[in-house]
C-alpha positions as CSV (number, residue, x, y, z in Angstrom):
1,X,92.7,133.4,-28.0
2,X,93.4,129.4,-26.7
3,X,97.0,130.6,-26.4
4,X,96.7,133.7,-24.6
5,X,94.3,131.6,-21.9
6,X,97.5,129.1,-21.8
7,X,100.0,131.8,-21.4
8,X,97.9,133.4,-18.6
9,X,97.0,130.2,-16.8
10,X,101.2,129.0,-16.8
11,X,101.9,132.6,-15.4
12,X,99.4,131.8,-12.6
13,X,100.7,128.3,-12.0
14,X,104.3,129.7,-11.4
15,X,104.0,133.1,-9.4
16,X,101.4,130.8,-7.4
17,X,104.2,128.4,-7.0
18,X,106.8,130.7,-6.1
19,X,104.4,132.4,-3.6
20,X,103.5,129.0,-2.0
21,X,107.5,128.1,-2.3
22,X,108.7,131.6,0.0
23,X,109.0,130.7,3.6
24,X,107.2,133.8,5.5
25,X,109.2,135.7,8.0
26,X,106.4,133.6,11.0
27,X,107.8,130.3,9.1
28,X,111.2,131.3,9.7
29,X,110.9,132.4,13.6
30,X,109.0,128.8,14.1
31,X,112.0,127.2,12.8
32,X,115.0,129.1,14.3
33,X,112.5,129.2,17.9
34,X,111.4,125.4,18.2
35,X,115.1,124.6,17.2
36,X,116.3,126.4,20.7
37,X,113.5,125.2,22.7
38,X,114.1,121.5,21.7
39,X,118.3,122.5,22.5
40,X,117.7,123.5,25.8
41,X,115.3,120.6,26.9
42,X,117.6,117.9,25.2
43,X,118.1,114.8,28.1
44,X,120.7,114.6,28.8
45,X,120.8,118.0,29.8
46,X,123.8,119.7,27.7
47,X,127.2,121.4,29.4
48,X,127.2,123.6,26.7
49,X,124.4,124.4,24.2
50,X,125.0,127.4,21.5
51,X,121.8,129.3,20.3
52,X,120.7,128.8,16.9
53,X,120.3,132.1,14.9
54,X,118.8,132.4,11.1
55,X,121.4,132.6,8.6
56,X,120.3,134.5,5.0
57,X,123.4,132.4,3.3
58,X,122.4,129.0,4.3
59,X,118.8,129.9,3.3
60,X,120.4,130.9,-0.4
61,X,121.8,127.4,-1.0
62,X,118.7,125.4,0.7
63,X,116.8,127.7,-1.6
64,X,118.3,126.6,-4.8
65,X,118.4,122.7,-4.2
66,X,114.9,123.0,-2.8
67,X,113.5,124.3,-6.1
68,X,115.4,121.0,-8.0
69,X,112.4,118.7,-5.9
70,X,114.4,115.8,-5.0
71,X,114.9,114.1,-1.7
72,X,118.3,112.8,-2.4
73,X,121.1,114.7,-0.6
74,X,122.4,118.1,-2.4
75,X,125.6,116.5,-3.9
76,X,127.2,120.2,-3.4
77,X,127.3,119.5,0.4
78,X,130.4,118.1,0.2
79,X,132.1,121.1,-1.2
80,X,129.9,123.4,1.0
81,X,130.9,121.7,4.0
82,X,127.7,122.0,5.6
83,X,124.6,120.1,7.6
84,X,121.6,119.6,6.0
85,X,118.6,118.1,6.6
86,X,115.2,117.3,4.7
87,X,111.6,116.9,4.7
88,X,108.4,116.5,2.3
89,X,104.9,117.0,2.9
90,X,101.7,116.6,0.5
91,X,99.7,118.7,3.0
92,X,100.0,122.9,3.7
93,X,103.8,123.0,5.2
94,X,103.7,123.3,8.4
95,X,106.9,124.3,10.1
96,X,106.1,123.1,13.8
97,X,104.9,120.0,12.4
98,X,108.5,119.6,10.5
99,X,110.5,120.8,13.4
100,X,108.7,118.3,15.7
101,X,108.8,115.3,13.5
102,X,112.7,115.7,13.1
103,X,112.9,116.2,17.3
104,X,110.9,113.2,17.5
105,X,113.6,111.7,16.4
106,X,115.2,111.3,20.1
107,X,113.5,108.2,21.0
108,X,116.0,106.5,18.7
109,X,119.1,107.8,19.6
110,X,121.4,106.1,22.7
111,X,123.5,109.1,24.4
112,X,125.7,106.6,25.6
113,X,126.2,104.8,22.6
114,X,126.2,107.8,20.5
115,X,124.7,105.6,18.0
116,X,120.8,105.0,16.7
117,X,118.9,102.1,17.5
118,X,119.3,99.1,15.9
119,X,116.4,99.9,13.0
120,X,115.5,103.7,13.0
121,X,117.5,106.2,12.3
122,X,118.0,109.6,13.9
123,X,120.5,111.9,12.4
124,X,118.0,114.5,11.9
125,X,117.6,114.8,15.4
126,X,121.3,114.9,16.1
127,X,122.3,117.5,13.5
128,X,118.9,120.0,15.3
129,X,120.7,119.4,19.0
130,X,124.2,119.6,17.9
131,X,126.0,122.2,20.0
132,X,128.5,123.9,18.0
133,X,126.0,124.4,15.1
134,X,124.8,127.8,15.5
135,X,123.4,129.0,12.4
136,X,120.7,127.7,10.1
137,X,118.5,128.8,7.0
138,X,116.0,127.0,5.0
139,X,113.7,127.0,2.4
140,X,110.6,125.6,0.8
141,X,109.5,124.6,-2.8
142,X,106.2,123.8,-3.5
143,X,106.8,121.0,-6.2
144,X,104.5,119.0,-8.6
145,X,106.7,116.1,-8.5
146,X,109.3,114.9,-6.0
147,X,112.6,112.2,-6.8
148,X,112.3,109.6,-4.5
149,X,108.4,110.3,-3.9
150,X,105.0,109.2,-5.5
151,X,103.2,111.4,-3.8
152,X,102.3,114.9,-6.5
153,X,102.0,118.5,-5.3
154,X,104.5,118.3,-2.7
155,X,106.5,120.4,-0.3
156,X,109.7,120.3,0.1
157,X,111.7,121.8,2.9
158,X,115.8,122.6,2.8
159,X,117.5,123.7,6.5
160,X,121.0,123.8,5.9
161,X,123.4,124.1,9.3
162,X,127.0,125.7,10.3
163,X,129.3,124.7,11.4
164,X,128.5,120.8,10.5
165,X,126.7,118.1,12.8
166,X,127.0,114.4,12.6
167,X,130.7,114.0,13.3
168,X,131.7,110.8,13.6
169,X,133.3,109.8,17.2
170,X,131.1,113.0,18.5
171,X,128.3,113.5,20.8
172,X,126.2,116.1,19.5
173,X,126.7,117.8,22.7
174,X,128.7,117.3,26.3
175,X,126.7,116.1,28.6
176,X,126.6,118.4,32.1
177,X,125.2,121.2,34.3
178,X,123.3,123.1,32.0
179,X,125.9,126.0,31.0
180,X,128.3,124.8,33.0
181,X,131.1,125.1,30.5
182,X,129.8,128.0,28.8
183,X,132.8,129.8,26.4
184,X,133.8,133.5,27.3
185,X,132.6,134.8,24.6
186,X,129.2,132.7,25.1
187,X,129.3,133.9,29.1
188,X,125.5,134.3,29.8
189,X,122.8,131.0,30.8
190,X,119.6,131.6,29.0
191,X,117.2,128.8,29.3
192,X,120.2,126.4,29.8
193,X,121.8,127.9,26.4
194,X,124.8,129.7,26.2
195,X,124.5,133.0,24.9
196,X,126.5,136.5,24.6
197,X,125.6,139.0,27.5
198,X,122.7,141.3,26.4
199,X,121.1,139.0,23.5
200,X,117.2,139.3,22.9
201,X,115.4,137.1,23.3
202,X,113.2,135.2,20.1
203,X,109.6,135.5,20.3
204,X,107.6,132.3,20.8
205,X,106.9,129.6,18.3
206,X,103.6,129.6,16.9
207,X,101.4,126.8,16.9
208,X,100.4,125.5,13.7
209,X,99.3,121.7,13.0
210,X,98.2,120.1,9.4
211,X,99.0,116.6,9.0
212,X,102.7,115.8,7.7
213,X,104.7,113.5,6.7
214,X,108.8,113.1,6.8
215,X,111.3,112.1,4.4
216,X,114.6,110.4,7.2
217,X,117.8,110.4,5.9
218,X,119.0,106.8,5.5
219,X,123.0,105.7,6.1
220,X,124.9,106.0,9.0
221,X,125.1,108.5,12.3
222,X,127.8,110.2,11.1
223,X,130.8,110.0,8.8
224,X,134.6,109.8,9.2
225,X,134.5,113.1,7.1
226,X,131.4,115.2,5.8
227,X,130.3,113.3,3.1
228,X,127.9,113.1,0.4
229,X,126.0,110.0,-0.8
230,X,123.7,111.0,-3.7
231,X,122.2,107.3,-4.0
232,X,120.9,107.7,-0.5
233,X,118.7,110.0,1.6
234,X,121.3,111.2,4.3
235,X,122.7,114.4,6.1
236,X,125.6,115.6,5.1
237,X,128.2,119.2,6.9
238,X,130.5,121.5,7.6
239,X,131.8,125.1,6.4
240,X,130.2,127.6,3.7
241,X,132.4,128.0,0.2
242,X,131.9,131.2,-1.3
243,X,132.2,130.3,-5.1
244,X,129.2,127.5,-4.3
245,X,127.2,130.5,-2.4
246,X,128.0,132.4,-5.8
247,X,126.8,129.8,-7.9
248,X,123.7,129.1,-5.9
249,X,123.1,132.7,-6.0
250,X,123.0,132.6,-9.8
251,X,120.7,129.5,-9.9
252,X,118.4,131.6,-7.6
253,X,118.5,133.7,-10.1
254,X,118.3,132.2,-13.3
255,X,115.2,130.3,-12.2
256,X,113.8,134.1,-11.6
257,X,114.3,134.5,-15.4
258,X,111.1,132.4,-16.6
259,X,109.1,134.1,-13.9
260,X,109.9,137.8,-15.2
261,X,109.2,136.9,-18.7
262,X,106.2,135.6,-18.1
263,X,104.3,138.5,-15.8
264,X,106.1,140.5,-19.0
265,X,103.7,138.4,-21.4
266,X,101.1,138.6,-18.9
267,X,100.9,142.8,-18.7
268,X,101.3,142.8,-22.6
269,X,98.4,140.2,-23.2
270,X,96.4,142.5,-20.8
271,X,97.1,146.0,-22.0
């Protein structure tokens, strides 16, 4: 009888995580939304800004390295070739409050420079503004413990970005006449981003507001090359490999594996 309680009551614990660990499809328009609005107010204004737009492969691979609760960079980034950026929270995830915290990370960064100041670090903000990135997906994992945290029962949110950010030598963006040096292919100014002719509008990001708090990347700006430092908390980029999408795909899966079993054991211990 004590068993079948236990087996019932871990079932519960992990659909309710995975539940609790889905970003909902509101989550995901917050994110993609409050990443354009924050590109088209960025100061100086930007010659050329690309629209960011949801990406279902980046959300595979943020997915699976999400679920392994660490805040140490993915040390498959380097093979991916792509951005990524983190953040950890002990409270309800909120995804305005995440967005905003890694915006917030302007005050630090010199334009003219192209560097951080002296202390903080800003890379996060950098990688969100970068102009040529125009795809992003995340993911969240609700986690009872966290590497690199103390705190228990926390969130952990994954974006992953393509093409990479944080180019060393680079400005995320040229500064300019908003949409002044729009591409051809990129030929219409919405909002001071450049866009293809005829492209909808998102709708507008919700409001949400719990408290937070943010895990910041630490190392430099950017890197000679996209690079991966697993020792420290940094953002890494650059182009998608399809053998790593595959594998991450099978992780995904795999980790589905437990979950099956156990509603299997559940629906038996009930009939």
């Amino acid at each position: 009888m004590h068993r079948n309680v236990a087996l019932q009551c871990v079932g519960l614990w992990v659909i309710l995580n995975l539940v609790a660990s889905h970003l909902t499809e509101d989550q995901k328009s917050t994110i993609v939304n409050m990443h354009n609005e924050f590109r088209s107010k960025v100061q100086p204004s930007a010659a050329f800004m690309q629209k960011v737009m949801w990406d279902e492969e980046l959300r595979l691979v943020a997915e699976a390295y999400a679920s392994k609760c660490t805040l140490y960079a993915n040390p498959q980034i380097k093979e991916l070739s792509i951005g990524e950026s983190l953040f950890a929270s002990d409270k309800p995830f909120n995804a305005t409050e995440a967005m905003l915290d890694w915006f917030g990370e302007r005050v630090d960064y010199d334009y003219e420079n192209n560097a951080c100041l002296e202390n903080p670090m800003c890379p996060l903000y950098t990688q969100m503004v970068w102009a040529n990135s125009n795809k992003v997906g995340c993911a969240t994992y609700l986690c009872d413990t966290v590497k690199g945290l103390v705190n228990k029962s926390t969130t952990v949110l994954v974006c992953n970005y393509f093409p990479q950010g944080n180019v060393k030598g680079q400005r995320p963006y040229e500064s300019g006449e908003p949409c002044s040096k729009c591409q051809d292919n990129l030929s219409v100014c919405e909002e001071n981003i450049c866009v293809v002719e005829n492209m909808f509008s998102s709708v507008e990001p919700l409001s949400e507001d719990p408290e937070h708090s943010t895990v910041s990347p630490e190392g430099p700006l950017a890197t000679e090359e996209p690079t991966t430092l697993p020792e420290e908390l940094t953002e890494v980029h650059g182009r998608i490999n399809d053998t790593s999408l595959e594998r991450s795909r099978s992780e995904i899966q795999s980790a589905s594996a437990p979950l099956l079993l156990v509603v299997w054991l559940l629906a038996a211990l009930i009939l």
